[in-house]
C-alpha positions in Angstrom: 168.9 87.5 95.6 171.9 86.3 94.7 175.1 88.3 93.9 175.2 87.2 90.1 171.9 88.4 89.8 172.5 91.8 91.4 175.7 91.9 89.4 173.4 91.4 86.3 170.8 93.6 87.2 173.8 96.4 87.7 175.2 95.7 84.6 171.4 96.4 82.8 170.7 99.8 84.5 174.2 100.8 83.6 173.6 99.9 79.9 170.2 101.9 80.1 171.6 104.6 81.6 174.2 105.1 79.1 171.9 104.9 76.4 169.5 107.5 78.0 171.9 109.8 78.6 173.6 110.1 75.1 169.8 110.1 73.8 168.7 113.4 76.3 171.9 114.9 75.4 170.9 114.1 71.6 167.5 115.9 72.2 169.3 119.2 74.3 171.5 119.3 70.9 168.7 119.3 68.7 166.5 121.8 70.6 169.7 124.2 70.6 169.9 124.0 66.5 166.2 124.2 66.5 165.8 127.4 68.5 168.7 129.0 65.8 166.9 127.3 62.9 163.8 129.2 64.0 165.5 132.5 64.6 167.5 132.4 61.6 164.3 131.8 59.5 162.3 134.9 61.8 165.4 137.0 60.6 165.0 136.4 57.0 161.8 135.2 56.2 160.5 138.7 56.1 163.2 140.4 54.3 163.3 137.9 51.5 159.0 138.2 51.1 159.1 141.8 51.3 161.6 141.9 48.5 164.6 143.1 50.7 166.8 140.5 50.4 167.0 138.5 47.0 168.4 135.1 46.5 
């Protein structure tokens, strides 16, 4: 193998890896928001059907 194609080669795993990485830390940042999306609505979903809280 020669070193231009190792040097190539480098160059593509370092370009994927970038990418992958913003995209998992794009995915930990959306489960975060999610898990207080779901709590906030667990919070006040009740009190606003039972009448407790009005809008």
């Amino acid at each position: 193998m020669a070193l231009t194609d190792i040097n190539s080669e480098y160059r593509l795993v370092s370009a994927f890896d970038e990418q992958a990485t913003q995209l998992l830390k794009q995915i930990r940042v959306l489960k975060q928001q999610n898990r207080q999306l779901r709590a906030a609505r667990d919070l006040l979903l009740p009190r606003l059907m039972s009448g407790e809280l009005v809008i």
